[in-house]
Structure formats: structure tokens, C-alpha cells
C-alpha positions as CSV (number, residue, x, y, z in Angstrom):
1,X,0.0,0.0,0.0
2,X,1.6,3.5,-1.0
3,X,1.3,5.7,1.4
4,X,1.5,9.9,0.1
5,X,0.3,11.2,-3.0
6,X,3.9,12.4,-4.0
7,X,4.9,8.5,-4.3
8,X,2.2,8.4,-7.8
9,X,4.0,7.7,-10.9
10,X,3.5,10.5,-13.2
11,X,2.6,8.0,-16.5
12,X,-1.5,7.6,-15.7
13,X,-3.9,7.3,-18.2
14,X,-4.2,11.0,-20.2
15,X,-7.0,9.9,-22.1
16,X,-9.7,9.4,-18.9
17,X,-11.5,13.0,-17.7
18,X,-10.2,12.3,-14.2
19,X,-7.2,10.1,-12.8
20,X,-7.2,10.1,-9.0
21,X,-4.2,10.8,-7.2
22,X,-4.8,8.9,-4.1
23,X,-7.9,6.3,-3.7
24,X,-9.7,5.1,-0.8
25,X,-11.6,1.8,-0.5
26,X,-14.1,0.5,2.2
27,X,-13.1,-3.1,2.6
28,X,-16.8,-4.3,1.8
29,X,-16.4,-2.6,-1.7
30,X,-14.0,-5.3,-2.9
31,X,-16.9,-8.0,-2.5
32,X,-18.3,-6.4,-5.6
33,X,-17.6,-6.8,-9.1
34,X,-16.7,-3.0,-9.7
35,X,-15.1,-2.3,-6.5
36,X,-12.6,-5.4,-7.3
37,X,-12.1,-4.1,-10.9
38,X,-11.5,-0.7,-9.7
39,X,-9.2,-2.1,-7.0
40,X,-7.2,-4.0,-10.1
41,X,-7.2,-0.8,-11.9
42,X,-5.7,1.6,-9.1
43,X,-2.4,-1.1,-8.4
44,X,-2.4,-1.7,-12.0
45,X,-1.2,2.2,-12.5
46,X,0.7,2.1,-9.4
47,X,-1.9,4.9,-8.2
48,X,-1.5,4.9,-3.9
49,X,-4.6,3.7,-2.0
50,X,-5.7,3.1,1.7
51,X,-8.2,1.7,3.2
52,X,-11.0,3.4,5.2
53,X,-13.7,1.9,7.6
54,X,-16.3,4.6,6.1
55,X,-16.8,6.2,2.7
56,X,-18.5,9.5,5.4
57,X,-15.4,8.8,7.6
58,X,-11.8,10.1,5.3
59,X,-9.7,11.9,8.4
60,X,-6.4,11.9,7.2
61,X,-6.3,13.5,3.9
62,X,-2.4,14.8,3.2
63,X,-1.4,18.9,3.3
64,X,-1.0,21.0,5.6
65,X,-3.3,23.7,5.2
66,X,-7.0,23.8,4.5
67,X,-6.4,25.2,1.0
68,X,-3.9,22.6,0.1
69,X,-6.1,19.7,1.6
70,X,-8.9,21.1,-0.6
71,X,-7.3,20.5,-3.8
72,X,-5.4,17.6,-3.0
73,X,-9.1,16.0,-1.8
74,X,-10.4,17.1,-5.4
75,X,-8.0,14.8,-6.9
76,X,-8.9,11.9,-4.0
77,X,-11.5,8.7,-5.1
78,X,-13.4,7.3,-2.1
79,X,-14.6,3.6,-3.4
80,X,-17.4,2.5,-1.1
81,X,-21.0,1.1,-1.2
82,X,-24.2,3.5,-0.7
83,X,-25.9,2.0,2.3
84,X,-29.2,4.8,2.1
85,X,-31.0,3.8,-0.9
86,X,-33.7,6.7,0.2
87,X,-33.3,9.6,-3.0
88,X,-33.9,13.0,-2.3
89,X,-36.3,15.3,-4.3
90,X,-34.9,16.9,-6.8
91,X,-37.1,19.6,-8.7
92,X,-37.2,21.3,-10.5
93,X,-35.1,18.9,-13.0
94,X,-36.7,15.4,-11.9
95,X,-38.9,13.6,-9.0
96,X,-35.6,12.2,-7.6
97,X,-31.9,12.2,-7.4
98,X,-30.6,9.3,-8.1
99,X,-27.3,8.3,-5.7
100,X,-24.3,7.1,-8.3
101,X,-21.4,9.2,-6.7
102,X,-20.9,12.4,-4.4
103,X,-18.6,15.2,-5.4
104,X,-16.8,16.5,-8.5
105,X,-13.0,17.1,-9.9
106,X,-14.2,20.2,-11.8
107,X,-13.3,23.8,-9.8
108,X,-16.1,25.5,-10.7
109,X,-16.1,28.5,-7.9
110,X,-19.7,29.0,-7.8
111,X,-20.9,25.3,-7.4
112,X,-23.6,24.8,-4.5
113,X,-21.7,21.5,-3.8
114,X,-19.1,23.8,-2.4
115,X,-21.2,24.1,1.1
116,X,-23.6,21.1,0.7
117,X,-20.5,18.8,0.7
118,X,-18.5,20.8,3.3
119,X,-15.8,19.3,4.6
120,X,-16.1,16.4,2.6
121,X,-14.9,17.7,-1.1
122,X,-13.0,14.5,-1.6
123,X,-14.9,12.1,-4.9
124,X,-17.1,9.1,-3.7
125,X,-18.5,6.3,-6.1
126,X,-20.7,3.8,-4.9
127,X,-20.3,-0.1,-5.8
128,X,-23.6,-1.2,-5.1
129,X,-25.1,-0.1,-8.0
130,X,-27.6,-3.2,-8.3
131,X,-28.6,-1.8,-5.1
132,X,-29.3,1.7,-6.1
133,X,-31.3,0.3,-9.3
134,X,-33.3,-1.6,-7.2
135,X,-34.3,1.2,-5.0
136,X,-35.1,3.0,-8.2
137,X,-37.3,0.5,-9.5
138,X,-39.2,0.4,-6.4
139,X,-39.8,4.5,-6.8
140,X,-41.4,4.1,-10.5
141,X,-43.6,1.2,-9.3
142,X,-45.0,2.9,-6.3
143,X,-45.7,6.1,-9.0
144,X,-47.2,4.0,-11.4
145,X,-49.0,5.0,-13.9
146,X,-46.4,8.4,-13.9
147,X,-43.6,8.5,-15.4
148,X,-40.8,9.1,-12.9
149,X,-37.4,11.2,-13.3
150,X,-34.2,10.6,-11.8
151,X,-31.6,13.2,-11.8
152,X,-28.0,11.8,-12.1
153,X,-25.9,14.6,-11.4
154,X,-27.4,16.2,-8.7
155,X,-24.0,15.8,-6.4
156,X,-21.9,14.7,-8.8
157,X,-20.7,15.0,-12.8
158,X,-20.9,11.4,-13.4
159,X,-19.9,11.9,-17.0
160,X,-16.1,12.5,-15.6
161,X,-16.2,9.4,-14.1
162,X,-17.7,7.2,-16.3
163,X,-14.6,5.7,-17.9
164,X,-13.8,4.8,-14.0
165,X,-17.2,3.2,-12.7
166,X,-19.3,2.4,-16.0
167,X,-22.3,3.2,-13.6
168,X,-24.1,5.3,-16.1
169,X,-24.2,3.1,-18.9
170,X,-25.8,0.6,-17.0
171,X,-28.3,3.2,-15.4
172,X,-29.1,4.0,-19.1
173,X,-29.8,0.3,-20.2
174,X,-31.7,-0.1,-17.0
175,X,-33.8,2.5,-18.1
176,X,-34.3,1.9,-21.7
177,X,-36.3,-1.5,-20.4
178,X,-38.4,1.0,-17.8
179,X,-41.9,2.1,-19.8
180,X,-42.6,4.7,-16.5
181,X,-38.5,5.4,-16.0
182,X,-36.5,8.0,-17.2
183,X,-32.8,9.3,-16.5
184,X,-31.4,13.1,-16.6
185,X,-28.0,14.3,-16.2
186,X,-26.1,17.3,-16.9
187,X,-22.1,17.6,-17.3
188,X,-19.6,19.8,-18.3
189,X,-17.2,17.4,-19.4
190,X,-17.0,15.7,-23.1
191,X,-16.5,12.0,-22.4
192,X,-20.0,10.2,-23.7
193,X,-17.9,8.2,-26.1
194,X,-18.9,5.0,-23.8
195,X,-22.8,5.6,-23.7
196,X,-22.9,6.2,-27.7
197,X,-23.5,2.1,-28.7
198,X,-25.6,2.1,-25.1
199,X,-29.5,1.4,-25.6
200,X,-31.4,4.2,-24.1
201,X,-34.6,3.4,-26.0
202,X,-34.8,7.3,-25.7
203,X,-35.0,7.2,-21.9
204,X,-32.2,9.3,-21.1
205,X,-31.8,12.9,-21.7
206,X,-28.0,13.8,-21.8
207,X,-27.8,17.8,-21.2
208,X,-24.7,19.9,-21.4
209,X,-23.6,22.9,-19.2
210,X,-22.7,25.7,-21.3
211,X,-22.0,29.3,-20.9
212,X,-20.7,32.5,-21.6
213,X,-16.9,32.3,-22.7
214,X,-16.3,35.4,-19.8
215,X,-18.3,32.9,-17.3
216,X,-16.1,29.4,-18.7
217,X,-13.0,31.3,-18.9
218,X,-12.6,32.8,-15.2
219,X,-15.1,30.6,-13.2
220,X,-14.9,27.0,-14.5
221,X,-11.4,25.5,-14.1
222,X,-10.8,21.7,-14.9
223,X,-13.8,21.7,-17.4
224,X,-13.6,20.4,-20.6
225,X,-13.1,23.2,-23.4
226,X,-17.0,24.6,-24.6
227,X,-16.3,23.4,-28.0
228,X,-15.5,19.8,-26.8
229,X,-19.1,20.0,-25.0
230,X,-20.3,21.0,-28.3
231,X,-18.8,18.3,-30.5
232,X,-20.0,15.6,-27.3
233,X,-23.4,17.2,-27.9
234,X,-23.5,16.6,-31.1
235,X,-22.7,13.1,-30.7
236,X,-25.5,12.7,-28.2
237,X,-27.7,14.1,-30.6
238,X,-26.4,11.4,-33.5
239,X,-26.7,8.4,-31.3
240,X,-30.4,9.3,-30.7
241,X,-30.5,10.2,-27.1
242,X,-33.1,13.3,-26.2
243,X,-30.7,16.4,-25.7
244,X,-30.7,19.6,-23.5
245,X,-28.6,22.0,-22.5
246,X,-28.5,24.3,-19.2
247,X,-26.9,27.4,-18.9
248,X,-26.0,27.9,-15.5
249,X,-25.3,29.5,-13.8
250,X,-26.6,33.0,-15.7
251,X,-23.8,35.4,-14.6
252,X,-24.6,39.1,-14.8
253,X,-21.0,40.4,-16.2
254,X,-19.7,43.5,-18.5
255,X,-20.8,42.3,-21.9
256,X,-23.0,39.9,-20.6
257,X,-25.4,40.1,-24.0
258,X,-23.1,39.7,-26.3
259,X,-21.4,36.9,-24.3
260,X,-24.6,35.1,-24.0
261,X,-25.6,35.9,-28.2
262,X,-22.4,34.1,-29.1
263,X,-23.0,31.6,-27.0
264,X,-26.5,30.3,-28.7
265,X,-25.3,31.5,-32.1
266,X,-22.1,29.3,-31.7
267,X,-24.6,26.5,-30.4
268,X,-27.0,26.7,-33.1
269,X,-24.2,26.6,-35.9
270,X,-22.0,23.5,-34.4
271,X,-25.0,21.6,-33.7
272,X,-25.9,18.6,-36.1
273,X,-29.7,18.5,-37.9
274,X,-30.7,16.0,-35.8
275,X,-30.1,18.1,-32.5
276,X,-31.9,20.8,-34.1
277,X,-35.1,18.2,-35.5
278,X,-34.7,17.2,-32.0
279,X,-37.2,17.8,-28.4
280,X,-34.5,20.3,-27.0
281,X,-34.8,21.5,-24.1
282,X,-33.2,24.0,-22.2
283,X,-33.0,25.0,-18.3
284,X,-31.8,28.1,-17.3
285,X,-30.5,29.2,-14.1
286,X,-29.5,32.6,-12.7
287,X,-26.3,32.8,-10.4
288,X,-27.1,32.6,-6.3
289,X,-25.1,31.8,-3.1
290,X,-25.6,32.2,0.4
291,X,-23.6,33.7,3.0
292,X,-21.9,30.7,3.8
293,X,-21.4,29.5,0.0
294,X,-19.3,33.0,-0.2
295,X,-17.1,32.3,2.7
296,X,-16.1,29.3,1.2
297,X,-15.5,29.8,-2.3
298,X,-13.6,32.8,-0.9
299,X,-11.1,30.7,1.0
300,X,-10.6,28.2,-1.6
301,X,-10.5,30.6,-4.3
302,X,-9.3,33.7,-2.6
303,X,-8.0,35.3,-6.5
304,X,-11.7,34.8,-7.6
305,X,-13.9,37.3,-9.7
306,X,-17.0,36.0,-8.6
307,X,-19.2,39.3,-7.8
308,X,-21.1,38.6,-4.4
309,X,-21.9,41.4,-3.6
310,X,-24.9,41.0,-0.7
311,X,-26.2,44.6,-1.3
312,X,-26.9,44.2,-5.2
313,X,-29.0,41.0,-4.8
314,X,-32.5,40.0,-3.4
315,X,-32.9,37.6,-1.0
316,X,-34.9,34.4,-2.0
317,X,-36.7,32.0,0.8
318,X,-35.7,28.4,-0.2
319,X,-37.1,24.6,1.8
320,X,-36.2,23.9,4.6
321,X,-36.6,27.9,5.5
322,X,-32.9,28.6,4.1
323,X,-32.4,31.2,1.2
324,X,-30.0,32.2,-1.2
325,X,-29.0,35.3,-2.9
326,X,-30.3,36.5,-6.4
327,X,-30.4,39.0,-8.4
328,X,-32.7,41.6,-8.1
329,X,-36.3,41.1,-10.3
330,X,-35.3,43.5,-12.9
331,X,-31.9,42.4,-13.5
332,X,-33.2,38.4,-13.4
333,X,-36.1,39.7,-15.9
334,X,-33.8,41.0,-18.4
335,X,-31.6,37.8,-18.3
336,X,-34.8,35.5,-18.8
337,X,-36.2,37.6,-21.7
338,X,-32.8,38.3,-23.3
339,X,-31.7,34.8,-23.2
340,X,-34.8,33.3,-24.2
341,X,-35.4,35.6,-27.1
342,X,-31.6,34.1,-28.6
343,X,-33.5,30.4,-27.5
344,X,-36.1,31.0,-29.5
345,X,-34.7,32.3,-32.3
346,X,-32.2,29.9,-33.1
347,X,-34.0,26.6,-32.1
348,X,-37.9,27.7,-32.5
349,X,-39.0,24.2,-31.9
350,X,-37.0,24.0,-28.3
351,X,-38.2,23.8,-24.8
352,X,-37.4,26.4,-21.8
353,X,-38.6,24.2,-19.1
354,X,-37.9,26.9,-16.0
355,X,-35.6,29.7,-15.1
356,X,-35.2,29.7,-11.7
């Protein structure tokens, strides 16, 4: 067992979206067929690993300040199994998330999972996933006759570890065979090269994040390039899966028009006719945070540009009796109309399912 994340030969695989740099298993997760190939995988690269009694439970992550321990857990894999198999809610995208992994390589400064995860930014994926399929299963039959959603990506971007687990391909095929079951997820990342030959039986709606290039550029670090979404997109669209797209989080910046113009000109000319023939859909979400959210995106990215300024927002009651911060009605107006005008006139047969 290696022990420090220094000790990790430099010659891993380039070609998967994320390679961890340390890896954690609970012993349990080697009972199952992916945690043992997983397991093969990480001494196969020579990638250092420990054991851990908990998945919830990772204490003695390396570095010596909370900065560096925050990176260093971005880059950390946490194989365990998912023992609650109850989903959240998750609307306004779907009925339920649906539990596959917790946590995300990307450094996207303004991510809610920046608070919601806390002090546990470190990447889990979960073994059991005959487990979690089951659970599902048991949610569509109790909604029967509805057809139920189940958000994929609600704590994770399982799209950046898909070459690792293989989880969402066999979410997808699980699906396909579901009459009242459908999948969702959103990512930011381009590898989809694995769910192409998948059969979805149009179950599965793959959406990308996309944005301005001011809000990509200086806000979303370790993200695949916006034209590599693009090109994935249009492979989506090819292989037949329903595509959407969500442009979150809507950032109120100098040039923010012509930022978010190019963006859905630049969409509508990259995309292939059958993405354009296609039931698009698009979400669209303005930027928020919360008082906490800005004291920690300010510690781990103390360089950002990330405008949080309390006194030019509105403050918006959320569940649970918990706000967040938004931008005041006029501004959020303008960005709805503007935005959806540019929608609507380069995809007139698309869907704006909420701005929110």
C-alpha cells in the first residue's frame, strides 16, 4: 500500500477525464464486481490507495493547510458502497436524485456543492449499484401510472467518471427497459464516447452545461473546453439520445449580451440537424449563493472574480426555511427575456422548461 500522494507515478492514463491521485476503499467494496475491478485498476497504474472503515469517515487526507487539503481532496476517489438507498427530491429537473457518486473534480467557484459537501470535497462512487437500481425501480412502481425522473448529477458530474465506474451506462440500459422510467443528467465534461452504442430506447436525456466564454473562462477550471461539450453534444444528438442543455449559472457580467448571443449562435451553428429536429430543451438558471457559499468559495478561491456582492441581490426563501442570494427582479427579468429571445430564435422548436 503506498502511502503519500507524492509516491504516484506521473505516467497515468491522459485519455480518462479524471485520474485520482490517491484512492480510498471501504473493505466491503471489494466484494463487488466494480469495486474489485476498480481495485485492479488503481495497483495496476501504481496509483497509492488506503483503506477506510467509512466512505463519510476520510480523516487523514495529506497537506498541511485547509487550501492545500482542498485541492489535494479534489484529486482523492473514495470507493465505497451507498448503504441509504432513500433519494432526495430533486425539482425542479426530476422527482428524484438518483445516488451514483458524491462530489466532482471540476473547480467550478460557484458550485452549490461547495457548502452542501462541506468538509467532505473528496470524490465518492458507490459499488452497489444493483442496489441503487433496485431502489429505483421500487420509486417508478410505487408512482405508477407516472412516469418518474431521476436526476444523475445532482451531487456529482458522473460523466467525468464514467470511464472509471461504468455506472451510467448501465443506469441508461436499466432505463431503456423501464416504460414509466426515465434518466437526466447534466455535465460539463466531453467524455460520452462509452454511452454512444448504449440502448437508451430514448429514456435518457444527456444535457450539457454551457456558458458565456467570460463565465467558462474565469469561473470553471478543470472543465472540458465549450467546443468539446459541443462536438459531445452533437454526438449525443447522433446516437439518438433526447438532448438539452442548461446554462447555469446565468452570470450578470460586462458584456453579458453579447457573451450570452455568441453563445447560442455558436450552439446553433456546431450543432448537427438532428439536434436541431430534436425535443430540445433548455434549463436556465440565474447565479445565487448564500452567506456561507461566499465564505467558502472565498477561502478556496481567494484570487476569484466571482461578484457577491450581498447589497446588489434580493434575497430568495428556499425549503427547509434557508435562502439564497439572487439578483434583483429586474436584473433576473432582463436575463430571462434576453436569453430566451436568442432560444427562441435559433431553435424555435426547443423547450425552456424553468428559469429559476
Amino acid at each position: 500500500m503506498a502511502s503519500t500522494v507524492e509516491e504516484r507515478p506521473k505516467a497515468a492514463l491522459k485519455s480518462l477525464s479524471f485520474v485520482p491521485e490517491l484512492v480510498y476503499f471501504e473493505p466491503d467494496a471489494l466484494n463487488y464486481p466494480k469495486g474489485k475491478r476498480i481495485y485492479d485498476w488503481v495497483q495496476k497504474e501504481g496509483i497509492p490507495f488506503r483503506m477506510t472503515s467509512s466512505h463519510n469517515r476520510i480523516t487523514n487526507l495529506p497537506g498541511e493547510t485547509e487550501l492545500e487539503k482542498y485541492r489535494i481532496a479534489k484529486r482523492t476517489l473514495v470507493v465505497g458502497i451507498r448503504k441509504t438507498l432513500t433519494f432526495d427530491t430533486s425539482k425542479p429537473s426530476a422527482e428524484y436524485a438518483i445516488p451514483i457518486a458524491t462530489g466532482c473534480m471540476a473547480h467550478c467557484h460557484y458550485c452549490y456543492l461547495q457548502t452542501t459537501l462541506g468538509a467532505k470535497p473528496y470524490i465518492r462512487i458507490y459499488v452497489n449499484i444493483d442496489d441503487i437500481i433496485g431502489a429505483a425501480k421500487q420509486y417508478i412502481d410505487e408512482r405508477a401510472p407516472e412516469i418518474t425522473r431521476f436526476e444523475a448529477a445532482c451531487t456529482s458530474d458522473p460523466i467525468g467518471l464514467e470511464p472509471i465506474t461504468g455506472s451510467l451506462r448501465e443506469l441508461i440500459e436499466f432505463m431503456a427497459e423501464q416504460p414509466l422510467g426515465r434518466l437526466r443528467f447534466v455535465t460539463k465534461f466531453h467524455h460520452v464516447d462509452s454511452l454512444l452504442d448504449a440502448k437508451h430506447n430514448g429514456h435518457t436525456r444527456i444535457r450539457f452545461s454551457v456558458n458565456s466564454k467570460y463565465v467558462i473562462k474565469n469561473f470553471e477550471p478543470a472543465t472540458s473546453r465549450f467546443e468539446q461539450r459541443i462536438e459531445a453534444a452533437a454526438k449525443v444528438a447522433k446516437a439518438g439520445y433526447p438532448l438539452g442543455f442548461i446554462i447555469a449559472p446565468i452570470i450578470w457580467h460586462d458584456g453579458w449580451e453579447e457573451g450570452y448571443a455568441e453563445l447560442l449562435a455558436s450552439l446553433a451553428e456546431a450543432l448537427p440537424e438532428e439536434a436541431m429536429q430534436a425535443d430540445l430543451t433548455f434549463e436556465l438558471i440565474q447565479h445565487r449563493f448564500t452567506k456561507t457559499a461566499k465564505n467558502v468559495i472565498v477561502r478556496r478561491y481567494p484570487r476569484t472574480k466571482l461578484e457577491m456582492d450581498i447589497e446588489k441581490r434580493k434575497y430568495k426563501w428556499g425549503r427547509w426555511g434557508q435562502g439564497k442570494y439572487v439578483y434583483p427582479t429586474e436584473q433576473a427579468d432582463a436575463l430571462r427575456l434576453f436569453i430566451s429571445e436568442r432560444i427562441f430564435e435559433h431553435f424555435p422548436q426547443a423547450k425552456i422548461e424553468y428559469f429559476t
